[in-house]
Phi, psi and omega in degrees: 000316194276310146004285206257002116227075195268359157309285180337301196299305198286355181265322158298318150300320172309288227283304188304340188296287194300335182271331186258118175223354158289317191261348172278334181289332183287323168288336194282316190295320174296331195268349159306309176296004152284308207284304185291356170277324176300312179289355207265319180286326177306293197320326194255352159288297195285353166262300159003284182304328185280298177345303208273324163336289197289350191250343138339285177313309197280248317030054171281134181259242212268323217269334173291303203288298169352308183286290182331310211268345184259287154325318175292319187276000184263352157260001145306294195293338185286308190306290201292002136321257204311317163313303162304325178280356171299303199248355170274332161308308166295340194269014162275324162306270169339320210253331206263341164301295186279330155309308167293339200276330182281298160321313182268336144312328124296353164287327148330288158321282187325294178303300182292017206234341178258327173278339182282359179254132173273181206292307178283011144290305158326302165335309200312297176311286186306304168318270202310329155301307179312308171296329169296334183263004153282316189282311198283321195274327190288333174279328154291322214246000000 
């Protein structure tokens, strides 16, 4: 069932995204700020892990391994600096490439999947955007 109207359904989210489009920036934006709270807590497990390595190994105290450790990741961060400017160019080249390549392969899809349908399936199509977005201003006001 959801199969044979699964246009409807994606034409409903969509519509619904773009009309509530504060709670969709708001879901988007909680799960960046997830995403950057998890790398910030990996990043400060693996500077730990280095701290107590180097104040272990040397016998260094506290304030020492700190500095060793400071040094070590900013000659991490240099190495992955220089990689990245190494690879980013092509891998800009790469993506700006599968992109238009992507972009005109759905544009396409898209165009024979609207001529391939018929006028009251399309009627269909439009009614339902309209009412999620009749429903959705009647569910705010």
């Amino acid at each position: 069932m959801i199969k044979e109207y699964r246009d409807f359904i994606i034409v409903g989210f969509v519509t619904l995204s773009v009309v509530m489009y504060d709670v969709t920036l708001d879901l988007l934006l909680t799960l960046l700020h997830i995403i950057f709270e998890v790398l910030h807590m990996d990043f400060e497990w693996f500077e730990l892990g280095i701290e107590h390595a180097v104040q272990h190994i040397f016998h260094t105290s506290h304030h020492g391994s700190q500095i060793v450790t400071f040094y070590i990741l900013l000659l991490i961060g240099c190495g992955i600096g220089f990689w990245l400017w190494r690879t980013l160019p092509s891998l800009y080249k790469q993506c700006i490439h599968s992109l238009r390549q992507s972009c005109l392969e759905l544009s396409s899809k898209l165009k024979c999947y609207w001529l391939s349908i018929t006028l009251s399936r399309k009627i269909r199509l439009w009614f339902t955007g309209f009412s999620v977005v009749y429903m959705t201003y009647l569910f705010l006001m």
